[in-house]
N, C-alpha and C positions, 0 to 999 in steps of 0.2 A: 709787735715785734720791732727790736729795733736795730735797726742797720746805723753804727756809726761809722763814719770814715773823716783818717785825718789828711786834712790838703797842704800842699806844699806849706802854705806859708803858717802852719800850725794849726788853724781851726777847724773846730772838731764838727760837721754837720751830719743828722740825723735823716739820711736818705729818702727814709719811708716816709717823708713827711714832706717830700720834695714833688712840686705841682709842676714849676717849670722852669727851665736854664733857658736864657735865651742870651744871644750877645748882644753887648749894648753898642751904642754910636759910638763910644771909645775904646775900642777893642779890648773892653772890660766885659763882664760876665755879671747877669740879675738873676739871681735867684730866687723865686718865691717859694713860700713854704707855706703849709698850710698852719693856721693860725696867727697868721704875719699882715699886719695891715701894708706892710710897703716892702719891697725885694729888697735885696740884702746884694748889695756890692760885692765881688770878688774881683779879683785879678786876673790876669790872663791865664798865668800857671794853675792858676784853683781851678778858674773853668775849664780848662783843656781838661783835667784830670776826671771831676767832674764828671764832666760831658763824657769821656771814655770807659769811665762806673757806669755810668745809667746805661747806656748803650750799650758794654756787655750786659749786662742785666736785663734788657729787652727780650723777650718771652716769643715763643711763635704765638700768633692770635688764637683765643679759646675757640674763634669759631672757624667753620671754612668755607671757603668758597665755591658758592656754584652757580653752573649755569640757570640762566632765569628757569628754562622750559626743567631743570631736575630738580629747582628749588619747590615750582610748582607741584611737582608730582611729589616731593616732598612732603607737601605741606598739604596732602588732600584728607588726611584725617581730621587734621586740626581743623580744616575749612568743613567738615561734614559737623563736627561738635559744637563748632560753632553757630552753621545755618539751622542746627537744633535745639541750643539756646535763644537765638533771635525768633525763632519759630512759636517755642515752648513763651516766651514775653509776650511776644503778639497777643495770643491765646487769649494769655491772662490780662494784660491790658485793655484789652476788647472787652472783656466780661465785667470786669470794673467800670469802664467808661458806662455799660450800661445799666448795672445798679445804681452810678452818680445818675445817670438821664430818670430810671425808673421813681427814683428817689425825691427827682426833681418835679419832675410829672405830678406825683401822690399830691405834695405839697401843694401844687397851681392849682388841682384840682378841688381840694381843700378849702383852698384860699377864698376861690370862689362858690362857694355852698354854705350855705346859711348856718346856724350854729342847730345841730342837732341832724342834719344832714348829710355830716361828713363822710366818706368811705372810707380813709384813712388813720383818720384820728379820732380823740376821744374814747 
């Protein structure tokens, strides 16, 4: 979607595509835009304008605020699905490390036993 807006001094910029206004050392205005290797000069009148677009435009935050201790109680489900996934990997981690061991084991054993002797193989 695209937001254009025209600035005082006639040019036409494409909002949505705007990263950051910041004022420069000469009471002039840098614009970056996304896809822009270097900001883009404005004038005082551009940025003041500008600057008072994006800021109406400023949004209340998607998320909200809370206390630590109701964020926690919050968040006790997700912490329960979680310690169930890490639990449920363990599990399974453990059982593989000890097919790699038992695996390794066969082999040593093997290795050393004369040919016709093996447990393992052949």
């Amino acid at each position: 979607m695209k937001t254009t807006v025209q600035l005082p001094s006639g040019q036409i910029v494409d909002i949505s595509k705007c990263i950051s206004l910041k004022q420069s050392t000469h009471s002039n205005y840098e614009l970056i835009l996304s896809g822009y290797d270097r900001p883009i000069d404005l004038s005082q009148p551009d940025g003041m304008q500008l600057k008072q677009l994006l800021t109406a435009n400023i949004s209340q935050p998607a998320f909200a605020v809370y206390a630590e201790t109701e964020q926690l109680q919050r968040n006790q489900t997700a912490l329960h699905k979680l310690q169930a996934i890490i639990d449920r990997d363990r599990q399974q981690d453990s059982s593989i490390e000890a097919e790699h061991f038992f695996d390794d084991l066969q082999q040593i054993m093997d290795e050393n036993r004369p040919t016709g002797k093996k447990l393992f193989s052949e």
